[in-house]
N, C-alpha and C positions, 0 to 999 in steps of 0.2 A: 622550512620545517626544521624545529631544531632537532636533533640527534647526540645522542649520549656518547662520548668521545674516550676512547681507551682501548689497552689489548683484549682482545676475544677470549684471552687464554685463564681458566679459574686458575683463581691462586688458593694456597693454602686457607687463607682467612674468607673467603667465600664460599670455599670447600662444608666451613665448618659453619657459620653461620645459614647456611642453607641446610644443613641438619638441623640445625636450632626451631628454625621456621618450619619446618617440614612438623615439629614437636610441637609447635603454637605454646612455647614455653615462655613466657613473659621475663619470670625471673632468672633463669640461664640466659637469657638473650639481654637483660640490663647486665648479669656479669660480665658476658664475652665484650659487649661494648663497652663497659670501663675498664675492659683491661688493655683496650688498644693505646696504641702510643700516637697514634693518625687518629684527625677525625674519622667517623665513618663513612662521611657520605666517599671514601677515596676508595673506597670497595666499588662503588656505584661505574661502569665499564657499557660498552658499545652493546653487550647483549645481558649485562648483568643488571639488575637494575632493584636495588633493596623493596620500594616503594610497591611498584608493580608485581613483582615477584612474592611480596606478602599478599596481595590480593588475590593470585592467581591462587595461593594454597590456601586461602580462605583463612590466613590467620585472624585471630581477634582483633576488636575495632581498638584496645589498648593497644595493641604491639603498631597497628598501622599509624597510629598519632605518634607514637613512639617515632617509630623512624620517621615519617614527618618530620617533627622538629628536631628529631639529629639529622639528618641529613641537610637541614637546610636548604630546602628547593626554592629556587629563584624562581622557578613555574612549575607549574602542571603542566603545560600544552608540551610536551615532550612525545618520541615514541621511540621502544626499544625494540630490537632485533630477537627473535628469538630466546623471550625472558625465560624460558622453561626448559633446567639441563634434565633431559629424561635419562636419569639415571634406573637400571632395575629393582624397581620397586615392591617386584611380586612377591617376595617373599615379607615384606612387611608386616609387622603386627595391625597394626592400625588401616584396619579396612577402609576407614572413610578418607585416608592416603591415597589408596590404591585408588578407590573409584575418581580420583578427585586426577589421581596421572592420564586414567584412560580418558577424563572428558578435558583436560587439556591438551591432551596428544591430538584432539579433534580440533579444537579451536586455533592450536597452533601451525595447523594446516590450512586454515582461513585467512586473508589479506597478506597473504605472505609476510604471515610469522611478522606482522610490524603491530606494534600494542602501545596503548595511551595508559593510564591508570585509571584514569576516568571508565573509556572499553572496559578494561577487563573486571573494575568494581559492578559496571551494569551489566556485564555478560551472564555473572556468579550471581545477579539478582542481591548485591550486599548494598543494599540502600541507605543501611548509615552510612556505608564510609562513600556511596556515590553523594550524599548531602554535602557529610565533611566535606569531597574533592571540590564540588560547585563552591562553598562557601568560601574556600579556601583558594578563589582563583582558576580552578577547572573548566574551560570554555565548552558549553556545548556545542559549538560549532565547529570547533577545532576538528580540519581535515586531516584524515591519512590516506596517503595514497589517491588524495582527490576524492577520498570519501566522507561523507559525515558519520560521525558514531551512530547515527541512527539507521544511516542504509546500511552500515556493516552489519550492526545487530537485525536489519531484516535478510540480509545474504546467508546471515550466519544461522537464520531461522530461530533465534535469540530474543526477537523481540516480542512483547507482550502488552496487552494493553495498560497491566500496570506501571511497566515499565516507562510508557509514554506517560500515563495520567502524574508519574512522578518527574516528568523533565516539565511537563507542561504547568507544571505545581512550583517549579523551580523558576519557572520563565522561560523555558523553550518557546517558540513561537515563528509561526510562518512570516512574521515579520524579516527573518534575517535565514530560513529555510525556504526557496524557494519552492512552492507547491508546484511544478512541474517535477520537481526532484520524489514527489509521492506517487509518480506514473506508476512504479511496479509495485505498490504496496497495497496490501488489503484493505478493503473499502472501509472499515470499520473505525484505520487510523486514519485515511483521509478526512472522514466524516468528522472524525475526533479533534482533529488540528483545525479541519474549518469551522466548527461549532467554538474553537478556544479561542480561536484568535476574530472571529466576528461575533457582535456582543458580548464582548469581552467583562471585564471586572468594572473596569470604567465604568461602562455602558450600562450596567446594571446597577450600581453605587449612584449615577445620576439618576436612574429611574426612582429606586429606593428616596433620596432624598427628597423627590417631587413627592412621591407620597410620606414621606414625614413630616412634610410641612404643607402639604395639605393644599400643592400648588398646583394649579391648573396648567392643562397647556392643549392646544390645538391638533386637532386631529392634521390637518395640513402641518404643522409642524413635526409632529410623533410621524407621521409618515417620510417627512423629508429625512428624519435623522437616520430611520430605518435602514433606507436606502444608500443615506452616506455609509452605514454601517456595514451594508451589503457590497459597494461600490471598495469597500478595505483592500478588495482581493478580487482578482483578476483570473475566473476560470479556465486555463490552457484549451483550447478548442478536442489537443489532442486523447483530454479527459472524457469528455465527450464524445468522442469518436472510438473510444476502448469500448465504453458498455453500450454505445449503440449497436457495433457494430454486435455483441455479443447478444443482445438481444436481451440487454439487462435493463427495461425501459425504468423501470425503478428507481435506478442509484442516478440516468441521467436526469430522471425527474426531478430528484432530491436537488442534484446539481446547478441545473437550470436556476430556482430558488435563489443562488449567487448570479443572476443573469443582469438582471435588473430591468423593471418592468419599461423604462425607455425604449429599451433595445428589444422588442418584442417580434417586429415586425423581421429583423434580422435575423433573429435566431429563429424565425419559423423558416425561411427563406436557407436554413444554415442545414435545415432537418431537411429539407427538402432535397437538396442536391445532396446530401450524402446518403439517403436511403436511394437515391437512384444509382451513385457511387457503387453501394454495396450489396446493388441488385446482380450478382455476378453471373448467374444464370439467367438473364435479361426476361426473368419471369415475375416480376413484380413483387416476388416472394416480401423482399424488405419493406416495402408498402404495405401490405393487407397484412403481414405480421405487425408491425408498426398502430396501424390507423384502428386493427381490433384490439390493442389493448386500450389506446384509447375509446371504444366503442365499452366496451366491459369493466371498465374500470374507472371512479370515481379520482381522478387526478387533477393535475394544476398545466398542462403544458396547454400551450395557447393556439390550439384545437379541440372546435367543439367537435360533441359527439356526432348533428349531422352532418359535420365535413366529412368527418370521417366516414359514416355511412356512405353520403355520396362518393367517395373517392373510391371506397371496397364494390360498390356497386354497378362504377364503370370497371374496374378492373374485372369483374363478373362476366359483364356486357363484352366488352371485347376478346373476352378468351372465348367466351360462343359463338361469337362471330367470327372468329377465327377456325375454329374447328368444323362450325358450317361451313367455311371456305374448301375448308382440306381435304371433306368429304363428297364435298359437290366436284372438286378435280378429282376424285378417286384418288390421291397422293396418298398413299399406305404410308410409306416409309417418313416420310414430314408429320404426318400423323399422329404416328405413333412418338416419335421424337418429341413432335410437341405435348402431348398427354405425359409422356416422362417425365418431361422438364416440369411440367402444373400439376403435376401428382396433389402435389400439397393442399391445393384448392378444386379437383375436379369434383367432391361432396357437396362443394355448395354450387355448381355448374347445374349438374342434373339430379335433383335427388331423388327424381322416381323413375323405374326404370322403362314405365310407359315413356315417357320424354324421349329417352333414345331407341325405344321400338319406332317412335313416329317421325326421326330422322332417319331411320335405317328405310323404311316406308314411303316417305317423302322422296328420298335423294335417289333410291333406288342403287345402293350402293353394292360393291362388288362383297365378294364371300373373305378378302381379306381386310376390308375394311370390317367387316361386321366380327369375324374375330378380335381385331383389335379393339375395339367398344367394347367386346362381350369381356376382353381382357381387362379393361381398364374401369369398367361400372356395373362390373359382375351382373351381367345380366343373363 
């Protein structure tokens, strides 16, 4: 990573030129630089940096091409140390200074104080001069600190979906972003990177031409390409395993989608072991939460809805038969444990309270067993 090389220490002529910018003054700031006797990019130091530091104070998109082409930057993929001297600024006239120190004093507390130009044009949301930087060389992949600008801007809680719809507008793409790296990020951009980068512009521009020239093509083929197009991108299992476990059967559904219908029999086999995985209270919970929203719900995941019925209906069957167990041993204390533990589904066990009048009758059960029923099916 390259790093901007010089003393730490402001000099006179940066003292003053950072006044200039802090005034978004165009014409003071082409004075002060023809009067120098050095180019300027010799101001440019280890935490001082012209380029970045106009962006941070949101100067205009003139003053930022300005120093651009005086300074002559060999690249953009650069990061500076600590661009922003927080000098006392409270008394300033110029309020939109002030508010602009306090949301830097924040940002400069994020990835330790290290800054790209590119970060800090998309931090401020200044989308011209984030274009300018891309056009001009700007990587979007360019790390700092092992980070991509795109996971700082979501650490930094910076990022937006316009902000994405404009790198992705640029050519951002999961192509060269690995989509495990979108684990902690809201579904919304995961959703948004997978939809950009499968069926892509390509993909669409071939469709469009087949219907402008009015050319046919096979359903056997339209579906192979489909699937090549699906096959682009390789869902982390660990995506999968986030909203399952969260009970967010939705967004795996969406996800699934990206599975690919070859692999069907796998990924039913993939749900299976993990909803017994994340059976943590070994009450089936995971299962009959799981199998009724497939039961109630109009979805794609490859179970039907009488699996699913059957599957909620042994789990039914064996918790009654369990509980006939517990109460024919008079076991109160396992009992009650166990009714604790199936809280969640004891409505659909007994739903009339005759049912457990004619167990408590049947089994002939003791006076703490029948508290315990009367506790738990309010009878």
């Amino acid at each position: 990573m390259k790093i901007m090389k010089t003393n730490d220490i402001l000099s006179e002529k940066q003292k003053l030129i950072l006044e200039l910018l802090k005034r978004n003054n165009i014409d003071k700031l082409k004075d002060f630089i023809n009067s120098l006797e050095t180019p300027l990019y010799f101001l440019n130091s280890t935490n001082f940096d012209l380029l970045t530091l106009a962006l941070s104070l949101n100067c205009s998109f003139y003053i930022i091409k300005l120093i651009y082409n005086r300074c002559n930057y060999k690249t953009l993929n650069y990061v500076v140390k600590d661009i922003y001297h927080l000098y006392d600024m409270s008394n300033h006239k110029d309020e939109t200074i002030v508010n602009y120190q306090n949301s830097l004093e924040v940002l400069m507390d994020s990835n330790n104080n290290v800054k790209s130009p590119l970060l800090v044009s998309l931090e401020f949301s200044d989308f011209q001069s984030v274009e300018f930087l891309i056009n001009k060389g700007a990587d979007m992949y360019f790390k700092i600190n092992g980070k991509y600008t795109l996971e700082i801007l979501r650490e930094e809680n910076l990022l937006t979906m316009r902000k994405l719809n404009f790198l992705l507008k640029n050519g951002f793409s999961l192509k060269k972003f690995k989509i495990e790296r979108l684990s902690n990020f809201e579904f919304k951009y995961i959703k948004k990177c997978l939809e950009n980068f499968v069926f892509d512009t390509n993909f669409i521009k071939y469709l469009l031409n087949l219907y402008k020239n009015k050319a046919g093509i096979s359903k056997r083929k339209f579906n192979h390409m489909v699937n090549n197009e699906i096959n682009k991108i390789e869902i982390p299992m660990e995506l999968y395993l986030k909203y399952l476990d969260r009970k967010d059967y939705k967004k795996v559904e969406y996800l699934y989608k990206y599975y690919g219908t070859e692999k069907t029999r796998s990924f039913k086999d993939f749900i299976i072991f993990y909803l017994n995985y994340f059976d943590r209270n070994f009450n089936k919970k995971s299962f009959y939460d799981f199998f009724n929203f497939i039961i109630n719900n109009e979805n794609t995941f490859p179970f039907s809805k009488e699996y699913a019925i059957n599957e909620n209906e042994t789990i039914i069957i064996n918790k009654k038969l369990k509980i006939v167990e517990l109460i024919k041993n008079n076991n109160n204390l396992k009992l009650e444990t166990f009714l604790k533990n199936n809280n969640y589904i004891l409505h659909c066990l007994y739903s009339r309270k005759s049912e457990i009048l004619n167990l408590i009758n049947e089994y002939n059960v003791s006076s703490d067993i029948v508290d315990i029923l009367r506790k738990y099916f309010l009878i």
